[in-house]
C-alpha positions in Angstrom: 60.9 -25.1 37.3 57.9 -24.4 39.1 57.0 -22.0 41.9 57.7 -24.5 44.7 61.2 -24.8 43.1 61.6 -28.4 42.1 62.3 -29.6 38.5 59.0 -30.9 36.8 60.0 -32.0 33.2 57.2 -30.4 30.8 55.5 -29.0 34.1 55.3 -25.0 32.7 53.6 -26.4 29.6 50.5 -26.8 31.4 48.3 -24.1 32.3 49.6 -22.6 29.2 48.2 -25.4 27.0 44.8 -25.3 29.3 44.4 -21.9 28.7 45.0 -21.8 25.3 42.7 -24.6 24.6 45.0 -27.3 23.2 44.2 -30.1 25.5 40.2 -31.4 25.0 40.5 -33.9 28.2 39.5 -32.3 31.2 42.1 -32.3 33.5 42.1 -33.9 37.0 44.3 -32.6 39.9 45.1 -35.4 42.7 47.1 -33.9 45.4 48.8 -36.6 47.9 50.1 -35.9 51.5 52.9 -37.3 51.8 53.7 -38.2 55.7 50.8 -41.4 56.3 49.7 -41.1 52.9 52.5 -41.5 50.4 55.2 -42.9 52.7 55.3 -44.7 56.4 57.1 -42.1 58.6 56.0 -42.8 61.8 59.2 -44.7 62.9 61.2 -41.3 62.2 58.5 -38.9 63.4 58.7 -40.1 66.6 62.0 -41.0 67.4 62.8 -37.5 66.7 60.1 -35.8 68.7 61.3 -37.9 71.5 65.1 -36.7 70.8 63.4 -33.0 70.4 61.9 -33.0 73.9 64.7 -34.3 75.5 67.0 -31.9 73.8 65.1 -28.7 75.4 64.0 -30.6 78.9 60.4 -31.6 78.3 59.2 -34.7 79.1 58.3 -36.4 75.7 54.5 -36.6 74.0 53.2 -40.3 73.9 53.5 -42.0 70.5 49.6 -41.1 69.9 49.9 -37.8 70.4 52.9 -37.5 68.5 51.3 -39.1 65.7 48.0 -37.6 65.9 49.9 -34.1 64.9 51.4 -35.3 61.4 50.8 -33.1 59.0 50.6 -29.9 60.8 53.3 -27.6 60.2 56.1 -28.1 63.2 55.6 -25.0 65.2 51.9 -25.7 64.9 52.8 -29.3 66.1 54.8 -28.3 68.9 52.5 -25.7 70.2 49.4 -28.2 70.3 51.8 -30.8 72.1 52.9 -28.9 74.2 51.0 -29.0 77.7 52.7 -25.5 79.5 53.4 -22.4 78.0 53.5 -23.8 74.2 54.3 -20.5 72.9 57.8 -20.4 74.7 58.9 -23.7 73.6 57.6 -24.1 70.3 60.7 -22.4 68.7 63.2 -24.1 70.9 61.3 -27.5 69.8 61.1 -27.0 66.4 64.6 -26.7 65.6 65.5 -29.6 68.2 63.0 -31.8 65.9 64.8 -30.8 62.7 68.3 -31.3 63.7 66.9 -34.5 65.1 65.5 -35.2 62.1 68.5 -34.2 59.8 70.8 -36.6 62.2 68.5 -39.8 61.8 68.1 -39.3 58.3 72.0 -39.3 57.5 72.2 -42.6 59.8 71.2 -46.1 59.1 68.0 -45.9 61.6 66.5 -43.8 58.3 63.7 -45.5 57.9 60.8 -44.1 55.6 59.3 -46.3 53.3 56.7 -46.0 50.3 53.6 -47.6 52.1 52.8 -51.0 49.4 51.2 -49.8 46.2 52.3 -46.6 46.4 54.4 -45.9 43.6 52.6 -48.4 41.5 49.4 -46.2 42.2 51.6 -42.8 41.0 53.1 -44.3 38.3 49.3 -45.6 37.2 47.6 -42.3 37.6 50.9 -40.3 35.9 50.4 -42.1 32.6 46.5 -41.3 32.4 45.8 -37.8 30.0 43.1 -37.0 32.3 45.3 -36.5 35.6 47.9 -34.2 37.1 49.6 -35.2 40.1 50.5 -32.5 43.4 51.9 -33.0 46.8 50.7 -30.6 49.7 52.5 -31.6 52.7 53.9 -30.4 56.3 57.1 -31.1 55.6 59.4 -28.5 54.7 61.0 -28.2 50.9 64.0 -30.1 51.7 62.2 -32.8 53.4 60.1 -33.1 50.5 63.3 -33.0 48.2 64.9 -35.8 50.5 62.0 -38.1 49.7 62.0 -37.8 46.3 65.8 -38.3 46.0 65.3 -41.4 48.4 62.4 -42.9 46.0 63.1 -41.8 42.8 59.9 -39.6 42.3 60.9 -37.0 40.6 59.1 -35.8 37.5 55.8 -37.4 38.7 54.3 -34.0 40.2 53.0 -30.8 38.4 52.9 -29.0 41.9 54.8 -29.4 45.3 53.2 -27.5 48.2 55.2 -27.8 51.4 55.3 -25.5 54.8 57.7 -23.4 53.7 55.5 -21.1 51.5 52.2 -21.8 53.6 50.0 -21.5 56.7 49.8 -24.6 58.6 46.7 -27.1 57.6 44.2 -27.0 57.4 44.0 -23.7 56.4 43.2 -24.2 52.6 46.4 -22.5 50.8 48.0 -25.4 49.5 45.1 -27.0 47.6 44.0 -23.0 46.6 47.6 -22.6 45.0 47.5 -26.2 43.0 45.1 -25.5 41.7 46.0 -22.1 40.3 49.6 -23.7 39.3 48.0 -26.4 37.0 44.5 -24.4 36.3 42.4 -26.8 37.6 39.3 -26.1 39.0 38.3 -26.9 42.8 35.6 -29.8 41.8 38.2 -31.5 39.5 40.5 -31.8 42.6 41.2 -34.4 44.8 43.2 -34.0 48.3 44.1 -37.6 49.4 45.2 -38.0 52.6 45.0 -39.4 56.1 44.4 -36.9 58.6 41.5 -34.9 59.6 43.7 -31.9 58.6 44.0 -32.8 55.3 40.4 -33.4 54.8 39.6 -30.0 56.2 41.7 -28.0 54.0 39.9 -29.5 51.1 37.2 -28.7 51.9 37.7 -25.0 52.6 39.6 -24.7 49.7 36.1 -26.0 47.5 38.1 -29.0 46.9 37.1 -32.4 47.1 38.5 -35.0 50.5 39.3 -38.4 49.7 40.9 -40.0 53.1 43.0 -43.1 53.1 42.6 -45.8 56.2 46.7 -46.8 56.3 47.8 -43.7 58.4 47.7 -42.1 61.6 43.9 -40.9 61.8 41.0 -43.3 61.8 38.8 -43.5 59.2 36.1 -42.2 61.3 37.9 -39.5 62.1 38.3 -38.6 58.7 34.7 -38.7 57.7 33.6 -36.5 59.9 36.2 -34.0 58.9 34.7 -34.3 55.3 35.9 -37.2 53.2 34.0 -38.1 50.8 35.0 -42.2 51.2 38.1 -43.4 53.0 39.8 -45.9 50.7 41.3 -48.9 52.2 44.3 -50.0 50.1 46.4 -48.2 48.2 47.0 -50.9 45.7 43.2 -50.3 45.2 43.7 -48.3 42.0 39.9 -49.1 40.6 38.6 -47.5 43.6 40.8 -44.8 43.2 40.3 -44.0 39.3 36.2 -44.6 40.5 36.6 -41.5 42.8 38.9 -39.4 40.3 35.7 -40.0 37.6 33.0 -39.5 40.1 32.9 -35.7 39.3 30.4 -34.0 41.4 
């Protein structure tokens, strides 16, 4: 099992083979968020910040704003939407959002798919020698266990990184403990992702920031905060494998 506490068949194996020498590839990490990136949330996200605000009295963020926050941690999130005396609600708010949350995921409004090419993508990348798969996400570890259970994923990840057990993005903790998890080093890792966050925390952890145009920042956005290219389709996988080879 690893440190984030989800079942990895083979996953402890390793660092211990890198260490010891016994694999001659060098080793790849590509770590995926998973709200925007992995799988189409939006739907959900919202419906349950709107339920959220209305539970404690606030009037609710527009669907931009709401959206423009995904992938921060949720007291982070609330705090930053907000508009008077953020500190005071943000609690309040953040457990209104996960019971909101819990409820619409239980009902048949649950409603987050794999965006198209996804899992063909993973499943692509998984069977290559030269790359270990991560998550570093917002979400908490039973979110993250939710989504694999809903899309059969499991297996497919050396490390899972979730709020939990870190700092908010973009401060650089997930990516700086994937990397000590699998023993890869910073400029042999990849955060994909589509928020400026995400391309941030790569960046400050010495990785490198590869955004993706089908979420809920705009490519522009992204390059600013870093990326190194913005790929356009998921079902792109040349493109993809192009940036996983183009070692600086």
């Amino acid at each position: 099992m690893s440190p984030a506490g989800f079942c990895v068949p083979g996953w402890p194996d390793v660092p211990e083979r890198l260490h010891q020498g016994q694999l001659e590839l060098t080793l790849n990490l590509v770590i995926f968020d998973v709200d925007g990136t992995l799988i189409d949330s939006q739907h959900m996200i919202v419906s349950a910040m709107n339920r959220a605000f209305a539970d404690v009295g606030l009037v609710a963020p527009s669907r931009e704003e709401t959206l423009s926050i995904v992938g921060l941690s949720l007291e982070t999130a609330m705090r930053a939407l907000v508009k008077e005396e953020p500190d005071a609600h943000a609690v309040p708010l953040t457990e209104a959002y996960k019971a909101a949350f819990f409820e619409l995921r239980q009902s048949k409004e649950h409603h987050e798919p794999l965006f198209p090419g996804a899992l063909q993508v993973l499943d692509r990348l998984a069977a290559r020698n030269d790359v270990i798969l991560g998550v570093a996400t917002g979400k908490s570890r039973r979110g993250v266990q939710a989504i694999m259970d809903l899309h059969d994923l499991h297996g497919r990840f050396a490390t899972i990184q979730t709020a939990d057990d870190h700092p908010s993005k973009p401060h650089p903790s997930m990516v700086a403990a994937a990397m000590t998890e699998t023993g890869v080093l910073p400029h042999h890792t990849i955060m994909l992702g589509d928020t400026t966050y995400d391309m941030e925390m790569a960046r400050a952890a010495g990785a490198r920031a590869v955004g993706v145009s089908w979420g809920y920042h705009a490519p522009e956005a992204l390059e600013v905060a870093g990326a190194e290219t913005v790929l356009a389709r998921f079902d792109d996988f040349d493109a993809l494998i192009g940036v996983v080879e183009r070692v600086r």
